[in-house]
C-alpha positions in Angstrom: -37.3 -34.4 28.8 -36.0 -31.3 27.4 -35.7 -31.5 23.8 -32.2 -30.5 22.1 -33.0 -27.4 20.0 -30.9 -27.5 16.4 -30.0 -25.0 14.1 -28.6 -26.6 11.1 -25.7 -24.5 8.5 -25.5 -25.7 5.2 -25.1 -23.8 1.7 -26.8 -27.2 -0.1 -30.7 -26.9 0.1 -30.7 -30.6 -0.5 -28.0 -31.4 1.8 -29.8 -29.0 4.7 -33.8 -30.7 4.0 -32.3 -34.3 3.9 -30.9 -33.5 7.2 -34.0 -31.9 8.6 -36.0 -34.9 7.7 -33.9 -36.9 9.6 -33.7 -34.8 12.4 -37.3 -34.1 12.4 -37.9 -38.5 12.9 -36.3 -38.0 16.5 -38.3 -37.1 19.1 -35.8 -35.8 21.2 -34.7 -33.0 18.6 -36.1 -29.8 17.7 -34.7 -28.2 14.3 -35.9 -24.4 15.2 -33.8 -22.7 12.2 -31.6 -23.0 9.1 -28.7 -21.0 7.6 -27.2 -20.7 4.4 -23.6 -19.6 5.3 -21.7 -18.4 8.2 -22.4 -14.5 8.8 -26.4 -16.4 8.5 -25.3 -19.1 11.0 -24.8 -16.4 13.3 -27.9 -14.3 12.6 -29.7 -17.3 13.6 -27.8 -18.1 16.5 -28.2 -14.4 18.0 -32.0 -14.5 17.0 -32.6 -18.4 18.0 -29.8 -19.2 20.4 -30.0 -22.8 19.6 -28.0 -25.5 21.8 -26.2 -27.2 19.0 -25.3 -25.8 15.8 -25.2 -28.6 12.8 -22.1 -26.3 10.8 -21.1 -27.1 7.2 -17.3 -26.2 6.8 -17.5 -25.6 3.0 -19.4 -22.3 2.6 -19.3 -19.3 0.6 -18.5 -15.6 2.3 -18.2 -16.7 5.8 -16.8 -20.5 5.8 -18.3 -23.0 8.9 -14.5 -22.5 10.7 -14.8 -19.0 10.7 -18.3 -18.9 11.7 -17.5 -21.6 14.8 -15.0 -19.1 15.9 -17.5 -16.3 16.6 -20.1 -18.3 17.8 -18.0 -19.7 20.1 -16.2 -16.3 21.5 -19.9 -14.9 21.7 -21.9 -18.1 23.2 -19.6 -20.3 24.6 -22.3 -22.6 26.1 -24.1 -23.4 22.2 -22.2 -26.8 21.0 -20.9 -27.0 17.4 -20.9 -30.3 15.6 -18.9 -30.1 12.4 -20.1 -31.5 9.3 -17.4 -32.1 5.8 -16.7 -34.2 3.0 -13.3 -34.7 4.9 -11.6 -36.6 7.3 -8.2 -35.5 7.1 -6.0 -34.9 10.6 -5.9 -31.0 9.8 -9.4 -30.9 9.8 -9.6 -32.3 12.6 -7.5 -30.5 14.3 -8.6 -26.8 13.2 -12.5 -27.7 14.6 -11.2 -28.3 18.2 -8.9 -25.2 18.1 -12.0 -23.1 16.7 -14.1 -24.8 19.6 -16.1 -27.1 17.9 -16.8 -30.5 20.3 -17.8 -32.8 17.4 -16.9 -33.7 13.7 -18.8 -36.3 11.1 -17.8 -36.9 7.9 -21.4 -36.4 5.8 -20.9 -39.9 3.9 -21.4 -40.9 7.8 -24.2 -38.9 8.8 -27.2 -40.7 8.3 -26.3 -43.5 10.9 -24.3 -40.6 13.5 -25.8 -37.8 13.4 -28.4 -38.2 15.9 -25.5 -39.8 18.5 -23.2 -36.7 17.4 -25.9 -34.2 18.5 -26.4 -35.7 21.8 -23.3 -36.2 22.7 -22.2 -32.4 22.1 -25.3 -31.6 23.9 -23.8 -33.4 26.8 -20.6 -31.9 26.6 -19.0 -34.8 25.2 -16.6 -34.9 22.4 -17.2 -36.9 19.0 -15.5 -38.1 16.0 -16.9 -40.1 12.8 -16.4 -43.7 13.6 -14.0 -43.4 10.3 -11.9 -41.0 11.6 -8.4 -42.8 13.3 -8.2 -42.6 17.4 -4.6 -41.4 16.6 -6.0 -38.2 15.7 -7.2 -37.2 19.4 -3.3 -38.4 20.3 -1.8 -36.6 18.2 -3.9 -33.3 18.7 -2.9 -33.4 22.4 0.5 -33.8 21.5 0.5 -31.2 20.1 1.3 -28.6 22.5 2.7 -25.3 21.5 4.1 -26.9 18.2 4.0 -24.3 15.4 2.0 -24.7 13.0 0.1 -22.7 10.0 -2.9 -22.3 12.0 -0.6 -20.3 14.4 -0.1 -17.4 12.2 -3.6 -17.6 10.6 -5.1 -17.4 14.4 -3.1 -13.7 14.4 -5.1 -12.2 11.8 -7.7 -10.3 12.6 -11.7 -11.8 11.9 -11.9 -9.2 9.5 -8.4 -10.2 8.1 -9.7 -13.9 7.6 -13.2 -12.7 6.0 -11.3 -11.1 3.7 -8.7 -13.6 2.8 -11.6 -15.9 2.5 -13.1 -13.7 -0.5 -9.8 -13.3 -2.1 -9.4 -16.7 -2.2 -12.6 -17.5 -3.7 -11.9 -15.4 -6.5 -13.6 -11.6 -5.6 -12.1 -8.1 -6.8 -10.8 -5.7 -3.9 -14.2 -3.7 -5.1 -16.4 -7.2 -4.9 -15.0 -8.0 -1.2 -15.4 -3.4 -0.6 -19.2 -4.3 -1.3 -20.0 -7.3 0.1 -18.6 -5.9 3.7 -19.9 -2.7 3.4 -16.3 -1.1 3.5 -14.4 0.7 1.2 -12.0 -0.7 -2.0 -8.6 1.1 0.2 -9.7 -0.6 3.7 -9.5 -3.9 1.5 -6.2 -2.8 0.4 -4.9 -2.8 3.5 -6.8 -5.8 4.8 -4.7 -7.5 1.9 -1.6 -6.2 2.8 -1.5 -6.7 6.5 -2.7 -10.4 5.5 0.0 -11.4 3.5 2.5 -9.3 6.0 1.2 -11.9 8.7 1.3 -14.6 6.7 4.3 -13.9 4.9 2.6 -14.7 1.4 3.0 -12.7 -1.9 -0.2 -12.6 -4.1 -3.3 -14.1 -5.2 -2.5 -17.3 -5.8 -0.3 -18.0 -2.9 -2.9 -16.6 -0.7 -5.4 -19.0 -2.2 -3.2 -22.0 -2.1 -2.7 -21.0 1.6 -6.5 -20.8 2.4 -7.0 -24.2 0.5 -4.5 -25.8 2.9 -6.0 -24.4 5.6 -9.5 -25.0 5.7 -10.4 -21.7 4.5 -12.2 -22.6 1.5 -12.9 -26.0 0.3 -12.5 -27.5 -2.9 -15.4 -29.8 -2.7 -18.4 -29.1 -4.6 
C-alpha cells in the first residue's frame, strides 16, 4: 500500500518533533520534510511535492492561510489539513475558502491526527470532533453573503504579505527588506491595502488582520 507522504508546517520546533514522532509510529505515513513558516511550506512543497501538507495557521512572515492559498492555486492535487489553537466558526470558514479539506484543533491532535491525514488523502473532508456540525451548515449557507473575507480575497498575495508584516509590527523598511523590494513599493502596498479595505492606519489594519486570521494572537 502506498504510503501517504507528509510535509509538516509549524514555527514550534517542539510542536513540529512531537508531531513527527507521532507520525513516524504509523506505518502508513511517511514525514519526508518540515517547514518553519509559509514562504518555507512552499519551498518544500515545490522541492518535495508531498500529498498532505500538516499547516500551522499561526506563523510569522507568511501565515498557514496564506500559504494554503498558494499551494493550493499552484498544486491543487496536494491536501491541506489545518492545524490551530482555535475552533471558532471564522476559522473554520476561511480554511475551506483558502482550500484546505481538513481542520484539528492541536489540544485534539494526538487522538485525530492520523484519521485527519487519511481522510484528506482520500479526498474527504474533516473537522475536530470538538468543532459543532452547525459549522459545515452554516458555511454552505453561506452563499454569496458578504463578508470581510470578501474584500481581503481582492487584495493582491503581495498585498496580504504585506499587511501580514504590518500587522506584526515591521517598519515599511523592515517589510522593503524582508521582500526584497523597495521602502516606496511598500508604500504603495500600504496604501492600496487600506484603499481596499477601507481602513485608516496601523492599528486598524492590525485589528483587521487579528479578526481575520491573518496573524494570531496565540503564543
Amino acid at each position: 500500500m502506498k504510503r501517504i507522504r507528509v510535509l509538516l508546517a509549524d514555527d514550534h520546533t517542539i510542536v513540529r518533533k512531537g508531531l513527527r514522532s507521532l507520525l513516524d509510529a504509523e506505518s502508513a505515513i511517511d514525514v519526508i520534510g518540515e517547514a518553519e513558516d509559509g514562504r518555507e511550506a512552499i519551498r518544500k512543497v515545490e522541492q518535495l511535492h508531498p500529498d498532505v501538507v500538516v499547516m500551522d495557521i499561526a506563523m510569522p512572515g507568511l501565515n498557514g492561510l496564506e500559504a494554503t492559498r498558494r499551494i493550493k492555486k499552484r498544486f491543487p492535487d496536494i491536501e491541506i489539513l489545518i492545524l490551530s489553537m482555535h475552533a471558532t466558526e471564522e476559522y473554520i470558514f476561511q480554511i475551506l475558502q483558502a482550500g484546505a479539506l481538513g481542520y484539528v484543533v492541536k489540544q485534539s491532535a494526538p487522538s485525530e491526527l492520523v484519521s485527519a491525514i487519511k481522510n484528506v488523502w482520500q479526498g474527504e473532508l474533516f473537522l475536530s470532533a470538538t468543532i459543532s456540525k452547525r459549522v459545515i451548515a452554516e458555511f454552505i449557507q453561506r452563499g454569496e453573503r458578504t463578508t470581510e473575507q470578501d474584500s481581503h480575497d481582492q487584495l493582491t498575495d503581495r498585498e496580504r504579505e504585506v499587511l501580514q508584516l504590518i500587522a506584526e509590527g515591521h517598519s515599511n523598511r523592515q517589510i522593503a527588506e524582508s521582500l526584497h523590494i523597495s521602502v516606496k513599493t511598500v508604500e504603495t502596498h500600504r496604501a492600496h491595502v487600506m484603499d481596499k479595505l477601507d481602513i485608516r492606519g496601523t492599528a486598524g489594519l492590525t485589528r483587521y488582520a487579528i479578526r481575520t486570521g491573518i496573524i494570531s494572537l496565540e503564543p
